[in-house]
N, C-alpha and C positions, 0 to 999 in steps of 0.2 A: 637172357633173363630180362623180361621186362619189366618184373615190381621192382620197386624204390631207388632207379635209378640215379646215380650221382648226378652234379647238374650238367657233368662235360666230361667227356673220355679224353677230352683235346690234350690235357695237360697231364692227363692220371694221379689228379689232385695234389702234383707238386709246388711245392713253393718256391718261385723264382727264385735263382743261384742267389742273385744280389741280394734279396730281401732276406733268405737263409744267413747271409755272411754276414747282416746284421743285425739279426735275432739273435744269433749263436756268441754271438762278440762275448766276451768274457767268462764263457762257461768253462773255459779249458783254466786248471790251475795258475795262478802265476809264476816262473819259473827265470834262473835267474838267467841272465841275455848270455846268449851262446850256448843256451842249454841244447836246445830245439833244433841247433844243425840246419836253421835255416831261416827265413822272414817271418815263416809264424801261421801264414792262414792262407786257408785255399778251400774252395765248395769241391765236393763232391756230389754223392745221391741224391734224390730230392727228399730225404726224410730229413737226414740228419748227421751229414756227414761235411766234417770243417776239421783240421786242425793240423797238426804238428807231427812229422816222425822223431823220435825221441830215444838217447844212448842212454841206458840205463846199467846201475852194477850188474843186474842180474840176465842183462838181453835187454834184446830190441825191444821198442815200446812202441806202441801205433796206437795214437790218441784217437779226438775226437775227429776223422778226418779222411781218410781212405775208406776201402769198403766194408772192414773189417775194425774191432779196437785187439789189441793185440797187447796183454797183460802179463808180465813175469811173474810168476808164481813164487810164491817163498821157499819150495823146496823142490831139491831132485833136477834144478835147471829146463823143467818147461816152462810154458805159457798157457794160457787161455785165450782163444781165441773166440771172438763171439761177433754175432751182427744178427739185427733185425731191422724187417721188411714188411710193410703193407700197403694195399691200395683198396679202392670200389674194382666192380667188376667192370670188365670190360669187353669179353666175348659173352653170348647168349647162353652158352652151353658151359652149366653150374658145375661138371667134372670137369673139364678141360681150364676151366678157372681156379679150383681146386690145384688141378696139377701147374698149373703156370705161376700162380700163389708160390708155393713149395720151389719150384725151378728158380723162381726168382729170389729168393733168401738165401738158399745155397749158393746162389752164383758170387755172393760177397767171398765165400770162403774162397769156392776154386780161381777167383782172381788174384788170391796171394798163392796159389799151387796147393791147396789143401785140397785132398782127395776125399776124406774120411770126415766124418758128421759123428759126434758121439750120442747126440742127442738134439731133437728139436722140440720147441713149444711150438702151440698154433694157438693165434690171436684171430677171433671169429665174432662179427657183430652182424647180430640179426636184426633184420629191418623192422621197428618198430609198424611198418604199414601194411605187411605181411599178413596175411590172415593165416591160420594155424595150417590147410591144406598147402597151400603156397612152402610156409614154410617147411613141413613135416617133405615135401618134394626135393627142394632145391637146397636146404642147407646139410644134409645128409650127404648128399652127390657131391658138392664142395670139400664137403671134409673127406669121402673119400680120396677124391683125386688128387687131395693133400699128403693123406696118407701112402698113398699108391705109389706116388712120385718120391716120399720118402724111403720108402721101402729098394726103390730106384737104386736107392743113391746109396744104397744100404745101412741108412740108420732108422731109427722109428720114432714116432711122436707120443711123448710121455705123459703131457697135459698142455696148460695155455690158459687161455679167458675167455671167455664170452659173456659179452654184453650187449644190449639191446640200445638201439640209435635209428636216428630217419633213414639213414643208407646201409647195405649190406656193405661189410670192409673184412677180406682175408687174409693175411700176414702170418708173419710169425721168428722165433730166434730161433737160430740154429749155432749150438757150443760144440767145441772142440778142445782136448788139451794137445798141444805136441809138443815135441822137443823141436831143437831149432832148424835142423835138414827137413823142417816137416813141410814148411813154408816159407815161400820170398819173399823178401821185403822189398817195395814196389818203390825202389829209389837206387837203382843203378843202372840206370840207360848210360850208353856213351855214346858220342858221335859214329858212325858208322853203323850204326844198328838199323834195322827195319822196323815196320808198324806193321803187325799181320791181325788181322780181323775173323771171329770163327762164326758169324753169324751174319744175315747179310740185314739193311736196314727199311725202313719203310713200315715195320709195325703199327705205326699213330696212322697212317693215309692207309692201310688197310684196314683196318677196323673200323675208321672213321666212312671210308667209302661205302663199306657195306650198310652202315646204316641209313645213307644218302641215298639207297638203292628206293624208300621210302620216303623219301623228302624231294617233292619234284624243284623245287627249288634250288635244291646241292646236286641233283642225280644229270639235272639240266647241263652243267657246266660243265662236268668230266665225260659225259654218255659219247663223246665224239673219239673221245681218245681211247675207251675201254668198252667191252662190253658187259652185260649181266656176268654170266658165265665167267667170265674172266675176273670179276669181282670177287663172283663167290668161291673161284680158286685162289685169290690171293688172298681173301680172308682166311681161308682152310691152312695154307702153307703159312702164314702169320702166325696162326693159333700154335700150329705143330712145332714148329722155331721157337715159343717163348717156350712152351714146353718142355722143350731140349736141354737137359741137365747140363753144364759146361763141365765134367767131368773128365771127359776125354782132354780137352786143351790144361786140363790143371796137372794132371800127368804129365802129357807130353814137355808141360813147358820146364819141368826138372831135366830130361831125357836131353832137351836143347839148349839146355842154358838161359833160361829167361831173366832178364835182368829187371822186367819189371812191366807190372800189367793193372789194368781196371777192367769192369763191366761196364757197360754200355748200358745205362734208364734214362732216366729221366729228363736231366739237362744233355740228351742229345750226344752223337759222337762227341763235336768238337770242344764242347761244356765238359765230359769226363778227360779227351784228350789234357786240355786246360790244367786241369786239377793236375791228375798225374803229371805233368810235364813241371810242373809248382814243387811236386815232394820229390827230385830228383837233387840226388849232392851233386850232381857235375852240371857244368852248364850248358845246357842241350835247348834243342826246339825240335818239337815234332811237326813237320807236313804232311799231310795228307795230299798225294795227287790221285785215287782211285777210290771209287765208292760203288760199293757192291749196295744193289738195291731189290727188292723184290719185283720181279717185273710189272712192268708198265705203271709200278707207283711214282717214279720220277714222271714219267708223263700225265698224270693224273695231277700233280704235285702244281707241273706249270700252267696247264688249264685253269685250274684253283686259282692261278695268281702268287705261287710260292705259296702253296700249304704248305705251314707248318715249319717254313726254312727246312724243308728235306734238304736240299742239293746246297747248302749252307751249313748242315750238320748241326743244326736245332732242333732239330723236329724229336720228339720225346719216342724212348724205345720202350717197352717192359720186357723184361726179362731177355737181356740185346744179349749177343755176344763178350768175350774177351778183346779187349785192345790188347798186343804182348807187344813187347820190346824185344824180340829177338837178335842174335848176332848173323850178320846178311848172309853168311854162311849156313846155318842153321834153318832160317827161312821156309826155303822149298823143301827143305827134309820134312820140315814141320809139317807145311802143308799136304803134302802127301802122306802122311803116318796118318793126319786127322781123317783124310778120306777112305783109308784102308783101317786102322783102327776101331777096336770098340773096347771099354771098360768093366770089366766083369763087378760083378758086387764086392771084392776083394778088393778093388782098386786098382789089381795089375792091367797093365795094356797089353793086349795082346792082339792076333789074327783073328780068333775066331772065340765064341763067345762071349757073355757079358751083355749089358743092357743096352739096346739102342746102335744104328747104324752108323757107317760111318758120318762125316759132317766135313763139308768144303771149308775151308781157311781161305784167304786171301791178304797178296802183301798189299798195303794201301796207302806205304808213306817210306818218310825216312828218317831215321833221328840225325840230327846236325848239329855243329855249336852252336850255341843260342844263349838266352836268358831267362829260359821254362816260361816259353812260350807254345802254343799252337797254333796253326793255322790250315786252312785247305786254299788248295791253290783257285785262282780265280776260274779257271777252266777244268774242274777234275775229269776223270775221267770213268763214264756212269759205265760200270757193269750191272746189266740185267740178269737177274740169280731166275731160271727159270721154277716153275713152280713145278714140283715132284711130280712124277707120272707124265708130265706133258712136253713137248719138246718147240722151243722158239728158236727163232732164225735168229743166227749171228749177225746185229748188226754193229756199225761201227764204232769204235770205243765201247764196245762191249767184248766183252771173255767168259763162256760158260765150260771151257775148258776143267777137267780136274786138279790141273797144273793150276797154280797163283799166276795171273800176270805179271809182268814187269812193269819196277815201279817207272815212272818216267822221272827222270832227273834235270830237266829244262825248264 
């Protein structure tokens, strides 16, 4: 899509973790000291995510803060869960923006283990600079793939908004009620646990290369490291990855015990690491020594001069994967369930049917004692995730095995 584009895909018009932690300052009620089970604040998503996990008469509370806010209901001992999501486009292709939109609001849910969507809005703004063919084209095909991808996940979109602004912007909420085995609450890592990844990273220098393909001034710097061809494979495998519902890993992580997990946007792995490692009751720190990346985008990355802090775990995702906290036992079960598994519209996981193929996992770190902190280690170690359909040579500190690597503990 090239009417009204945003001014930058660089950032997917987030707002700096810091600058968020101090817009947000005060919105959360005040509540009296030791309520909150913990310091108090921590960023998350790039929309709108700051605050507190919170012990309530009636359950768990999850304020303004994790991926999800998570409400006790006055009757019958549910909750509400709810989150929303929007950004500009970012791929050319108005369905697949559409379907990455929708992918990407659901992933708040299946990062507390929530399988099931009862209902979604979609928030849709049409580009004031559009002329009516343009539009009557492209914002139909958006909303389909919006649709489509709902229908994925098995629930369907009931209404929303639309309004008119300088940039096309697609988003939307996605509500859920459950009882309390419905969903984890994303604050019981313990030391000895693992960091397993179901997505691999590099989305921002994929999407961003491809448009460099047209910019002899960007296409200059990387053309040594990568080819065309090989561009517009990693942009294709990009697009299909945001795409990819985290449905499968929201399951699974009931089936293994997950003690506690995020989705990967905006501020980058080690920025959501951060967070989550903040809403943890025990004293922990997560490292990362493994970072699964789409191929050849780490190489693209250092040509660039550190685009984007990829290989620093900055570099912005849309619609990324699950970070989980698993128990190190559990681990490699996980990740081979994800690669043989698929999710039927029921939710169950099973062998054979259901939506969508299997999905590689990867372990990438370790939980430790700590002080809810994160970090990657100064040397990780880059796994190249090859792009579907094509096959690259194993080279070293890389694993494109089915099996997770092992984490390195040195």
């Amino acid at each position: 899509m090239s009417v009204s584009e945003p001014p930058s895909v660089d950032s997917g018009g987030a707002v700096p973790q810091e600058t968020l932690l101090k817009l947000l300052q005060g919105l959360e009620p005040d509540r009296p000291p030791g309520e909150d089970g913990g310091s108090g604040t921590g960023v998350g998503d790039e929309t709108a995510e700051f605050g507190q996990l919170v012990s309530v008469a009636h359950g768990p509370r999850l304020g303004i803060g994790m991926d999800s806010c998570v409400i006790p209901l006055r009757h019958g001992g549910l909750s509400l869960v709810q989150t929303t999501d929007f950004f500009y486009p970012l791929v050319e292709d108005p369905y697949m923006m559409g379907r990455i939109a929708c992918a990407n609001v659901l992933s708040d849910l299946y990062a507390m283990g929530i399988t099931e969507c009862d209902n979604m809005l979609m928030l849709l703004s049409v580009s004031q600079k559009m002329n009516e063919k343009e539009r009557d084209q492209v914002m139909p095909l958006m909303m389909k793939g919006f649709r489509d991808t709902a229908e994925e996940a098995g629930t369907s979109v009931t209404g929303g908004q639309t309004v008119v602004n300088p940039w096309i912007i697609i988003g939307g909420v996605a509500s859920v009620v459950c009882q309390p085995n419905d969903f984890i609450m994303p604050d019981s890592a313990v030391p000895g646990d693992v960091l397993v990844l179901t997505k691999p990273l590099g989305t921002q220098v994929a999407v961003n290369a491809h448009q460099w393909l047209d910019i002899p001034e960007k296409w200059n710097k990387i053309k040594l490291v990568i080819s065309r061809e090989e561009v517009e494979q990693a942009y294709q495998e990009a697009m299909l990855n945001m795409a990819t519902l985290n449905r499968t890993a929201a399951a699974l992580m009931h089936k293994f015990n997950a003690h506690a997990a995020t989705d990967i946007t905006g501020f980058g792995i080690i920025g959501h690491a951060r967070n989550l490692a903040q809403q943890q009751k025990n004293d922990v720190a997560f490292v990362i020594h493994n970072l699964p990346i789409i191929s050849k985008m780490a190489a693209i990355s250092k040509a660039g001069g550190n685009l984007f802090g990829l290989l620093q775990g900055t570099s912005s995702e849309t619609s990324g994967g699950l970070l989980i906290c698993l128990p190190r036992e559990q681990a490699a079960r996980f990740c081979a369930e994800m690669k043989s598994s698929r999710v039927g519209l029921s939710g169950a996981v099973g062998q054979d049917g259901g939506a969508g193929d299997g999905q590689q996992a990867w372990i990438i770190g370790i939980v430790e004692k700590g002080n809810r902190c994160a970090r990657i280690i100064d040397k990780p170690r880059i796994i190249e995730v090859p792009y579907r359909g094509s096959v690259v040579s194993v080279q070293e500190g890389s694993n494109n095995n089915a099996s997770p690597p092992e984490v390195q503990l040195t």
